[in-house]
C-alpha positions as CSV (number, residue, x, y, z in Angstrom):
1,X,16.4,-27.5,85.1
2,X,14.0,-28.6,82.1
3,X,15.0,-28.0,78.8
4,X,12.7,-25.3,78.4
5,X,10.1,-22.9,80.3
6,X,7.4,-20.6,79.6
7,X,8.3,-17.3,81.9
8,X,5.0,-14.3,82.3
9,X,7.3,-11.4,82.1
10,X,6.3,-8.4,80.3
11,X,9.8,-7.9,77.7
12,X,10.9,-6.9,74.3
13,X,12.3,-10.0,73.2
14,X,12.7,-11.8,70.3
15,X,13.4,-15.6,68.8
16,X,17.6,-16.3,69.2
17,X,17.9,-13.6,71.8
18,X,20.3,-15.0,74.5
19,X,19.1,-13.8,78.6
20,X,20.0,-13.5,81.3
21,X,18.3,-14.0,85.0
22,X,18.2,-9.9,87.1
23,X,17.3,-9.2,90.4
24,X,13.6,-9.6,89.7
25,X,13.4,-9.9,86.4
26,X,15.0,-10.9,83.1
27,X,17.5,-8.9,80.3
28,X,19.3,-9.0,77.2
29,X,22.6,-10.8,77.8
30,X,26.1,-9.4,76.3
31,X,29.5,-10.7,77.0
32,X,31.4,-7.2,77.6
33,X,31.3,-8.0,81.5
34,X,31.2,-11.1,83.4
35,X,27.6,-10.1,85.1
36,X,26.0,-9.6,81.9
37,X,27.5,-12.5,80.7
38,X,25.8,-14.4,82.7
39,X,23.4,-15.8,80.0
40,X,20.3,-18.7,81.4
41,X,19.1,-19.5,77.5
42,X,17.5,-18.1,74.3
43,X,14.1,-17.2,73.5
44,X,12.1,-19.7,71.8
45,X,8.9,-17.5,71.2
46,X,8.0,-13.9,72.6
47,X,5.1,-11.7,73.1
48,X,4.9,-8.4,75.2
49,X,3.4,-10.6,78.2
50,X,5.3,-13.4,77.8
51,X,8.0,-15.4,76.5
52,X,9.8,-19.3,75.8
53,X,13.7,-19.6,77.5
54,X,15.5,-22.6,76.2
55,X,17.6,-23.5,78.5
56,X,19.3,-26.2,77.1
57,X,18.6,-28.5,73.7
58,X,17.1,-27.3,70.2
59,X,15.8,-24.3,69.5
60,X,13.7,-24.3,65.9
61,X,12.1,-21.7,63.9
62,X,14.7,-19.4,64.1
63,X,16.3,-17.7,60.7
64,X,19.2,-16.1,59.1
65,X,21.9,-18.8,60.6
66,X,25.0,-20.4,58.8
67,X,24.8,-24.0,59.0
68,X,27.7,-25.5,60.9
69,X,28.7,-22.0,62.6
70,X,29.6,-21.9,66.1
71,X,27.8,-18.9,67.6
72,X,28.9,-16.7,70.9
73,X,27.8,-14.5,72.5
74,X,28.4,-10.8,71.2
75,X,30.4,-8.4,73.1
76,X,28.8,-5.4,70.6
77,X,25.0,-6.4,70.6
78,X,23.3,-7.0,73.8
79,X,21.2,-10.6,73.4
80,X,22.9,-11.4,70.2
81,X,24.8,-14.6,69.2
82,X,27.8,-14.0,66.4
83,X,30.1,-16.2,64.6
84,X,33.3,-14.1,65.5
85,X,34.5,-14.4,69.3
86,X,34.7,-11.6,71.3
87,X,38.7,-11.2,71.5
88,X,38.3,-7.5,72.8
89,X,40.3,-7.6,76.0
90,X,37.4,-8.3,78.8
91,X,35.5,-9.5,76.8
92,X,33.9,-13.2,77.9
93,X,33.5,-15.7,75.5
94,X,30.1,-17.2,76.9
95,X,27.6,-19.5,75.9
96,X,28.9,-21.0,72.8
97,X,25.9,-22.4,70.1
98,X,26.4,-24.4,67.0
99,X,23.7,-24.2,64.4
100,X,23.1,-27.1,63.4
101,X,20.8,-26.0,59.7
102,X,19.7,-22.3,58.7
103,X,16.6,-22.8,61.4
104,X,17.8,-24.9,64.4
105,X,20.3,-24.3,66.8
106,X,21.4,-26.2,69.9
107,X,22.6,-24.9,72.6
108,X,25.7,-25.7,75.3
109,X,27.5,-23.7,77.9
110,X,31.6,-23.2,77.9
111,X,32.7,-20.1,79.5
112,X,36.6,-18.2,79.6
113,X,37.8,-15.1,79.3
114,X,40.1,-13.2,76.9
């Protein structure tokens, strides 16, 4: 796998939302069941047509982190990363991210459930 792709794909997405692979297609990622938590990266850059998956590595440009925070993936908010694990029973704490300034983030997979 490269670190990063550019995937034509008409979608919604934004920069820091976390996908997932669907049959055919792609979708937000949440981690309130263990298919949807099935997350492949986070978008880099988006249009309607379009979009940038990192799969793996830096991710810049983005805004509104907490330096230092480990993110993962929310249990709430389909394709959003939070500070606060999911501790919900069922819920799977996927796809851990540690922010590494206020606009980059790097991303690594570890995977359990509570």
């Amino acid at each position: 796998i490269a670190g990063a792709e550019t995937i034509i794909y008409a979608n919604s997405f934004v920069p820091g939302n976390v996908i997932k692979k669907t049959s055919g297609g792609y979708a937000l990622a949440q981690a309130n069941t263990v298919a949807n938590a099935e997350a492949i990266g986070v978008i880099q850059t988006a249009n309607a047509s379009q979009f940038n998956v990192v799969y793996v590595g830096a991710i810049t440009g983005l805004t509104g982190l907490v330096d230092g925070e480990v993110y993962f993936l929310s249990n709430t908010v389909a394709g959003s990363a939070v500070i606060t694990e999911p501790t919900t029973l069922g819920s799977i704490c996927s796809n851990r991210h540690y922010n590494r300034c206020s606009t980059k983030h790097a991303r690594y997979i570890e995977r359990f459930s509570n």
